[in-house]
N, C-alpha and C positions, 0 to 999 in steps of 0.2 A: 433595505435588505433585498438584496437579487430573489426573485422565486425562481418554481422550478422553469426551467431550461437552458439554453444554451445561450451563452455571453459570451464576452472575451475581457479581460483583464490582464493589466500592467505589468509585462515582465520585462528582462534584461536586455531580450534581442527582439522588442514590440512585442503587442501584444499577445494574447496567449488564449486561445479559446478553452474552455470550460462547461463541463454541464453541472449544474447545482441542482442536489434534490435538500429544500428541508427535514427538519427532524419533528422530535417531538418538544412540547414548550419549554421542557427542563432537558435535557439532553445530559446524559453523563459525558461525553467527551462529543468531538466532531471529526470528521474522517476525512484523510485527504487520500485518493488513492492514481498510482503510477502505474503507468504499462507496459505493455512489452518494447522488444526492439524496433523503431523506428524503420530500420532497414527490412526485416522482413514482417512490413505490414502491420506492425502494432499500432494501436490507436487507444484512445477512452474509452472507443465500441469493442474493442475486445471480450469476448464471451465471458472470459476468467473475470475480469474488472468487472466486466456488467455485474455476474453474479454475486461477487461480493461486494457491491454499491445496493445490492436485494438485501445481502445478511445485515448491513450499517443500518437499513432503510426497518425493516424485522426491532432493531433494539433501538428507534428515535433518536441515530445518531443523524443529523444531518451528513451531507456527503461533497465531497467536491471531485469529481474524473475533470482532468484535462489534457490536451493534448500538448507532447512534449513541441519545442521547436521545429518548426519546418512539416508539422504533420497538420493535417485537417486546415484550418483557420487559423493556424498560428504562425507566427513571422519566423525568419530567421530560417535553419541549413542545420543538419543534423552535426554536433560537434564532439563526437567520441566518446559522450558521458560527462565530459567538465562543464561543455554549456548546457545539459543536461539537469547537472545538479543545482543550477543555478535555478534553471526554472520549478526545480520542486521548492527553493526556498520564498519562492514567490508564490508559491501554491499556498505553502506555508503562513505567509505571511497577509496571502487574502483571506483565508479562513478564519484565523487570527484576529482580523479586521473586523469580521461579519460576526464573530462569537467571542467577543473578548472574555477573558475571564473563566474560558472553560479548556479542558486540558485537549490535546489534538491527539488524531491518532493515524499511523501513516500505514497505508497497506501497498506492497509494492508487489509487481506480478514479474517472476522472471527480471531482463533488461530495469523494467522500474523498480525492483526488489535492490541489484546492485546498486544500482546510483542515488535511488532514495534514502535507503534504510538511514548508509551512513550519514547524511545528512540530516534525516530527521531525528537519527541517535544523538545529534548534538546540537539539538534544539532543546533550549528549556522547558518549551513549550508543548512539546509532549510527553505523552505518559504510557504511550501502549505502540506499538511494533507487531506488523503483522504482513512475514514471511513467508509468500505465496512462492511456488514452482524455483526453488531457490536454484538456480547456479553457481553449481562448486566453484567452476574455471574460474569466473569471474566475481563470487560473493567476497566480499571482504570479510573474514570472519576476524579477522584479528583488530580489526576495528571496535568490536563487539567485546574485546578483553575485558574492558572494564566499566562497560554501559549495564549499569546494573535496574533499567527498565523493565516491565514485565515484557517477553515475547515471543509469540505464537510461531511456528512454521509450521507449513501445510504442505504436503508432499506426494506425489505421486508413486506407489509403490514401482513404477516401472519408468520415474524420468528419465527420458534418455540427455538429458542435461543435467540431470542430479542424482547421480545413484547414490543409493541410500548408506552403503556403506562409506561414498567420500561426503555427504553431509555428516555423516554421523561424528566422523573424523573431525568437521570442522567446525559441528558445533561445541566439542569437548573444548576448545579454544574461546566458545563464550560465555560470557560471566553468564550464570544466573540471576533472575530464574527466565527458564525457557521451556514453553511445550511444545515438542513436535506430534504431528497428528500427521499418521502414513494411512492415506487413501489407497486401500486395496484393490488391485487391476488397470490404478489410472497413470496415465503417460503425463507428458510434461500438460499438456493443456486441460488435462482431467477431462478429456473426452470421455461422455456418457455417465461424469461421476461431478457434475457440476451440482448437482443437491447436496449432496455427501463433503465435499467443498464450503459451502452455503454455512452447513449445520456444524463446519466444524468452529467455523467462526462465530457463529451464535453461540455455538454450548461453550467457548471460553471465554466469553465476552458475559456471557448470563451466569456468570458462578455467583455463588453468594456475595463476595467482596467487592463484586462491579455492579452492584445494586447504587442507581441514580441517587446523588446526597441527598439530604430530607433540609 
């Protein structure tokens, strides 16, 4: 079992660097989480990802950040989001590795939001979805028709990448069940509202029914 810090592990275009944080000994699920655009500066150190790898770390979900293609320690050339989703299915499939037997759960931010979600929406292997700083232009909401997963969105009341009224739009296009949680006064990267972000994914993740199996 990798402990905490940074590695690098087997993807499509070499390897793929990674930070691993453990969880707790029973862990109800395990977290994989994706980042923003490659192009302008997104990484695993992303403030958004950090603090949601704190709310996974908060419920003893172990955690996996890594970096897409061509970023930080990992191989390969930024590929438009196809070679992209490739390496979230490796992300997928090292967590998988390291916790068999327990359900995954994918949080993407932005850029890792579009290219993840749908891939981890058609993994058997998960069971939870969680929809950070979504982008309209680019979300695939109609992917989402018939994914009937639980799934969280987290929203900036002022993204300038996702107004609230064209999410709104496009999540009437996805199956349920879905909760969106609109953070008041926060822009696309939830500047100054990175707690409020934190707790919104702990309070949906700690409801009654995501109580760790006995």
């Amino acid at each position: 079992m990798i402990q905490l810090g940074t590695f690098t592990f087997a993807g499509p275009a070499g390897p793929i660097e990674g930070l691993y944080k453990p969880g707790s000994e029973r862990p109800a699920r395990a977290a994989i989480l994706s980042h923003p655009h490659p192009s302008f500066g997104g990484t695993m150190h992303n403030k958004v990802v950090f603090r949601s790898a704190k709310a996974f770390e908060r419920l003893g979900y172990p955690s996996l950040r890594y970096n897409f293609r061509g970023v930080g320690r990992s191989a390969g050339s930024f590929e438009e989001g196809i070679g992209e989703a490739e390496d979230v299915r490796a992300a997928l499939d090292w967590m998988a590795h390291e916790h068999p037997g327990i359900p995954l759960l994918h949080c993407g931010f932005s850029f890792g939001n579009s290219v993840g979600t749908p891939v981890a929406s058609a993994d058997p292997r998960v069971d939870r979805l969680v929809c950070l700083g979504t982008a309209t232009a680019s979300f695939p909401f109609q992917q989402l028709a018939d994914v009937a997963l639980p799934k969280l969105f987290v929203q900036g009341a002022h993204d300038e990448h996702g107004p609230l009224d064209e999410l709104r739009a496009g999540l009437a296009r996805v199956a349920q069940p879905w909760q969106l949680v609109v953070v008041e006064d926060a822009d696309h990267f939830f500047t100054g509202h990175l707690e409020d972000l934190e707790a919104a994914i702990v309070a949906h993740l700690s409801a009654p029914s995501e109580d760790p199996p006995v």
